[in-house]
N, C-alpha and C positions, 0 to 999 in steps of 0.2 A: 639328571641329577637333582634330588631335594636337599629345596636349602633349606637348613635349621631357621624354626622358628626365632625370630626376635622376642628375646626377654625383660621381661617389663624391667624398667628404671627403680630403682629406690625411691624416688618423687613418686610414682605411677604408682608403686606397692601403697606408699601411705597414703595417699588417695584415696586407692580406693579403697583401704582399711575405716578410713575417715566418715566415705559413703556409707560404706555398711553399721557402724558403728552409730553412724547422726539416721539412718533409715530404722534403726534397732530403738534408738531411743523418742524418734516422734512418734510412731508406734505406738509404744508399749506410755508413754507421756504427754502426747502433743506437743502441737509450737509450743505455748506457755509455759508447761511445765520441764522442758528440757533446757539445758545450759550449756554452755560451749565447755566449760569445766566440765561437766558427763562426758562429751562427746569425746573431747581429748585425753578422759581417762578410760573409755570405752576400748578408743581404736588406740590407746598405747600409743602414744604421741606427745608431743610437749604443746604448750598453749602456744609458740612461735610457729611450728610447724602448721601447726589447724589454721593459723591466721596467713598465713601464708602463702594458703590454697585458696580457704573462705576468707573474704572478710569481713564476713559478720554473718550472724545465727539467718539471717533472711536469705543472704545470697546461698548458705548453704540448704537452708529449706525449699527454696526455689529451684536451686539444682536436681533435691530428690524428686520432685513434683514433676521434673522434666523428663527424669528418668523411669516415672512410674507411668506417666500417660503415654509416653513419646518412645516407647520401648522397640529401637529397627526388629521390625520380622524377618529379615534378612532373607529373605527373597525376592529374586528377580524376573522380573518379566520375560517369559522362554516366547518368542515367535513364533516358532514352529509344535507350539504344545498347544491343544485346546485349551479353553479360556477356564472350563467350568473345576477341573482337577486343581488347577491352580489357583484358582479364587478359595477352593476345600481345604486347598494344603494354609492359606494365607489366613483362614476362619479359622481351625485349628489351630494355629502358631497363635493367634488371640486368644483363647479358650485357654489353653496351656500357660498363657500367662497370666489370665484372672484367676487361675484356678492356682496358680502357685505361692505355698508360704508366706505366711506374711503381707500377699497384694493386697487382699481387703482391710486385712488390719492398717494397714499403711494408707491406703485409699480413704477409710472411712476418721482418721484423723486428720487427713489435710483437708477432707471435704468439710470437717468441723472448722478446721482453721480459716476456709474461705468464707463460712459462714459468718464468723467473728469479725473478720479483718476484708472487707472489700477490697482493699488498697493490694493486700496482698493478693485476691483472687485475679484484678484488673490485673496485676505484673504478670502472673503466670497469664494468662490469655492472649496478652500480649507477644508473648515469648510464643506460646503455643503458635500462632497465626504466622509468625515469622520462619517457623521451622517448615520441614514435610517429614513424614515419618515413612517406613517400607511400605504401607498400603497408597500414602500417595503418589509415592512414585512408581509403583507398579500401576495404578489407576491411568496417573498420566502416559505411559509407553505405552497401555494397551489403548489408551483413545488418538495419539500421536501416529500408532500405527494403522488405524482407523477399525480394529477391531471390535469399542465402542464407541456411541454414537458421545459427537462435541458434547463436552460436561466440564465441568471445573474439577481438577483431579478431588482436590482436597475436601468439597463438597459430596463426593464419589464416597473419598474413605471416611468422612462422618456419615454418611448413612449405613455405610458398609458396618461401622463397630457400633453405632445405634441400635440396629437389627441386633446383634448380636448379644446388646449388653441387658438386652433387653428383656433374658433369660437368663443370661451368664455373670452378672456383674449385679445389677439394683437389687432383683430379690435376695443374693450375699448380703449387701452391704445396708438393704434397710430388715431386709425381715429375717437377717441369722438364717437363710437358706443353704443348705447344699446344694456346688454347683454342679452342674447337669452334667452325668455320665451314659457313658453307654447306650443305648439308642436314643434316649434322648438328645445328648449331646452331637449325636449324630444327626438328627431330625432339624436341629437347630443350625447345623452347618449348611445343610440340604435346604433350608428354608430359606437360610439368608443368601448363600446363591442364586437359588432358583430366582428370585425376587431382585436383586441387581441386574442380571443378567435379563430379565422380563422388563426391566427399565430401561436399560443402556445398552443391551447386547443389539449387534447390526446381524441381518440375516446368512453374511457370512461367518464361517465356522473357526 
């Protein structure tokens, strides 16, 4: 028997009205030039509400930065699947997200803000290092199962989206590139496997 999905709270709707609406306006604004007045006339919300959730313009700027780098691939590590399909499907699930509305433009504002404000880049780092995202923790099950060789997961999934962005993500966001479709985008999946798996892969299969 299926159980009915659980439906979001009234708190949880304006939420995450809140996110989209404060992700719409750093955007299309930056830090500086956006206001908690925009944001709570954006997401249709009262100034009590936004304060509520955030409290204040940083903690909510920090929020989105979390959720722009730190996005779960929601994928999980299969035992019984070869390594190389599933490292393609997890490069992909990455791809699809740099390549999605709005990433870069979002991306390339808070990377202005870091510039500006160290203090604010130091908080997010800090936050980053504390977290694991879906590539670390897949990193970590397949080296825990000894499928690759001992590594630091999360040193694993920095190289892992390194490779990656290194096609897909900086020539977007410094030089107004289009991101790589179709064989190429393909060549780029197949590269950055092949290349992990030539560092960390064990001779079993």
């Amino acid at each position: 028997m299926m159980t009915e999905a659980r439906r979001p709270t009234r708190s949880e709707l304006k939420r995450a009205a809140i996110l989209a609406a404060a992700r719409q306006e750093f955007e299309e604004k930056g830090f500086q030039g956006t206001s908690m007045d925009a944001i709570s006339a954006r997401a249709e919300v009262s100034k009590r509400t936004l304060y509520n959730h955030f409290a204040s313009k940083e903690a909510l700027f920090g929020q989105i930065t979390e959720c722009l780098w730190q996005q779960d691939d929601s994928l999980v590590y299969q035992a019984g699947e070869p390594l190389e399909p599933q490292l393609a499907r997890l490069a992909e699930n990455k791809l699809e997200l740099m390549a999605s509305p709005g990433y870069i433009g979002l991306a390339r504002s808070v990377m202005g803000e870091y510039m500006r404000s160290p203090e604010l880049a130091q908080a997010a780092m800090a936050r980053f290092e504390e977290t694991e995202d879906g590539a670390t923790l897949w990193f970590r099950a397949a080296i825990e199962a000894g499928r690759l060789k001992p590594a630091d997961p999360k040193v694993v999934a920095h190289q892992f989206y390194g490779l990656l962005k290194t096609f897909a993500f900086w020539p977007q966001l410094l030089a107004h590139q289009e991101a790589p479709t179709g064989e190429a985008r393909d060549q780029v999946v197949a590269d950055t496997v092949a290349m992990i798996l030539a560092r960390y892969g064990q001779t079993m299969p």
